[in-house]
C-alpha positions as CSV (number, residue, x, y, z in Angstrom):
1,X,19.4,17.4,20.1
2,X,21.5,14.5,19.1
3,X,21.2,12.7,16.1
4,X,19.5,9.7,16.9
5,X,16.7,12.0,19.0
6,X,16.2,13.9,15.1
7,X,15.9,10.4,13.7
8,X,13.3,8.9,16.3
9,X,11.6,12.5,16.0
10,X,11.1,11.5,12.6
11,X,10.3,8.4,12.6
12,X,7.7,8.9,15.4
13,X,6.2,12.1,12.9
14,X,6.4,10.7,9.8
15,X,4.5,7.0,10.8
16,X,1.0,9.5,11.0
17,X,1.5,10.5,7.7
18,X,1.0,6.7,5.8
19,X,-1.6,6.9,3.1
20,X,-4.5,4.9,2.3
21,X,-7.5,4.3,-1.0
22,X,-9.8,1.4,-1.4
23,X,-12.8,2.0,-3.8
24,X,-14.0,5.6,-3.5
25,X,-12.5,6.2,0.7
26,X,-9.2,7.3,1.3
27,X,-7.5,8.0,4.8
28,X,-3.9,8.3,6.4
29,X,-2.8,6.6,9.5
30,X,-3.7,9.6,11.5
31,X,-7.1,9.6,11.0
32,X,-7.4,5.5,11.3
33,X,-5.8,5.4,15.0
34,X,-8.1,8.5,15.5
35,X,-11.0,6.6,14.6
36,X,-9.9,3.6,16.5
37,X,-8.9,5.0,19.7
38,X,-12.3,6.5,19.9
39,X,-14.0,3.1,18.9
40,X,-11.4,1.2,21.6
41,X,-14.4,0.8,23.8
42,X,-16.5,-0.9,21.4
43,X,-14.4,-3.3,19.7
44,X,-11.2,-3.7,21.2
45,X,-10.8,-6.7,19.5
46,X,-9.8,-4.6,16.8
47,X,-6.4,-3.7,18.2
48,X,-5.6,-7.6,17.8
49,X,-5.0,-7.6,14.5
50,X,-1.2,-7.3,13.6
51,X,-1.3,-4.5,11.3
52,X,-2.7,-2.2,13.9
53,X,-1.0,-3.7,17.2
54,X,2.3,-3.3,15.8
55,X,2.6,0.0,14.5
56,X,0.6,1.2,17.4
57,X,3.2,-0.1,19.5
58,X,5.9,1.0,17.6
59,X,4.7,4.7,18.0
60,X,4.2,4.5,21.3
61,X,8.0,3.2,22.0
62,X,9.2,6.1,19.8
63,X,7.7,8.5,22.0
64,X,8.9,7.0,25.1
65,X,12.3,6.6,23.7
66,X,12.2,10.6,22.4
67,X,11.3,11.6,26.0
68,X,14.4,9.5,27.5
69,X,17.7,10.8,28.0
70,X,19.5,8.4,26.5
71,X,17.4,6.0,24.4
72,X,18.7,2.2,23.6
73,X,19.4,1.6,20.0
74,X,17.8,-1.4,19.7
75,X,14.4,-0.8,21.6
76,X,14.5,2.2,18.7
77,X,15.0,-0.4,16.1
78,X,12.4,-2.5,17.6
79,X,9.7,-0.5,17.4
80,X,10.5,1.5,14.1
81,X,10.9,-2.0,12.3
82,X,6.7,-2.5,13.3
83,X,5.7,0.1,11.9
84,X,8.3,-0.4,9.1
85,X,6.3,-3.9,8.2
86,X,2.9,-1.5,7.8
87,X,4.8,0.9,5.4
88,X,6.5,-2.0,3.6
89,X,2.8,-3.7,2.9
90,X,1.7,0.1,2.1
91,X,4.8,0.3,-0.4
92,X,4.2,-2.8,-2.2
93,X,0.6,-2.4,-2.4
94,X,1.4,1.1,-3.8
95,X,3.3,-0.4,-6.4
96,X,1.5,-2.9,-7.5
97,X,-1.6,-0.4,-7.9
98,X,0.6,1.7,-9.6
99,X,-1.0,4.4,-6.9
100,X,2.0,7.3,-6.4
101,X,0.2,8.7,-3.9
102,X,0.6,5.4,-1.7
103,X,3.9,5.0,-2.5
104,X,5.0,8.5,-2.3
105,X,3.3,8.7,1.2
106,X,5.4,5.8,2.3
107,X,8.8,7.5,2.0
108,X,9.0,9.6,4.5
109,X,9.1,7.1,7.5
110,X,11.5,4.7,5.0
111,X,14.2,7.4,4.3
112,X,13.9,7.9,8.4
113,X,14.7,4.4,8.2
114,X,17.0,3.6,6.5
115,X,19.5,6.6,8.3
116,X,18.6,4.9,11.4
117,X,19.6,1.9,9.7
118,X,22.7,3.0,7.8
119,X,23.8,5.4,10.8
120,X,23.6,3.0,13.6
121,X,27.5,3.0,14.2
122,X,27.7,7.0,14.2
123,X,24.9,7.7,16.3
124,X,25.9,8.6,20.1
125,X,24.2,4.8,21.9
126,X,24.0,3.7,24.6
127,X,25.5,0.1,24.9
128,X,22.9,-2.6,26.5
């Protein structure tokens, strides 16, 4: 498995794993889109909203672009920036709340990231 492949792996595993709290309720990302995706029928109005169109499609991409032979660099940047704007608002919101378990649950898919970021001229792409 070539790099970029571990890196979209990653990214595409690590976008479930986003951590939230407001008053006494808690969930991760996992168990939102779980919830939604069962609720599509009733309100898909729902999916509208920025925060969960984005990242949605963003996962989706990822997994398309894991299954491909020979995914394009910047369809793969594409898609993990989307969700990277959900786990930015979830970093900040982590640090202002001083909540670690927020912001620790956040750097996973950063790190993942940033070595798709800082990597881009080693990784094996293909040229579009």
């Amino acid at each position: 498995m070539s790099l970029l492949k571990k890196i979209i792996l990653g990214l595409f595993l690590s976008s479930f794993i986003g951590y939230l709290e407001w008053g006494k309720e808690s969930e991760f990302i996992a168990e939102i889109e779980y919830d939604l995706l069962l609720k599509m029928g009733d309100t898909p109005e729902a999916f509208l909203h920025p925060f969960i169109l984005l990242p949605l499609l963003g996962q989706i991409v990822l997994l398309l672009s894991f299954l491909v032979p020979k995914p394009k660099f910047w369809v793969v940047l594409l898609a993990s920036t989307g969700i990277a704007l959900l786990f930015l608002m979830l970093l900040f919101i982590g640090l202002l709340d001083w909540n670690p378990k927020i912001t620790l649950f956040t750097l996973p898919f950063l790190v993942f990231y940033s070595f798709l970021i800082t990597r881009r001229k080693s990784l094996t792409l293909v040229k579009s």
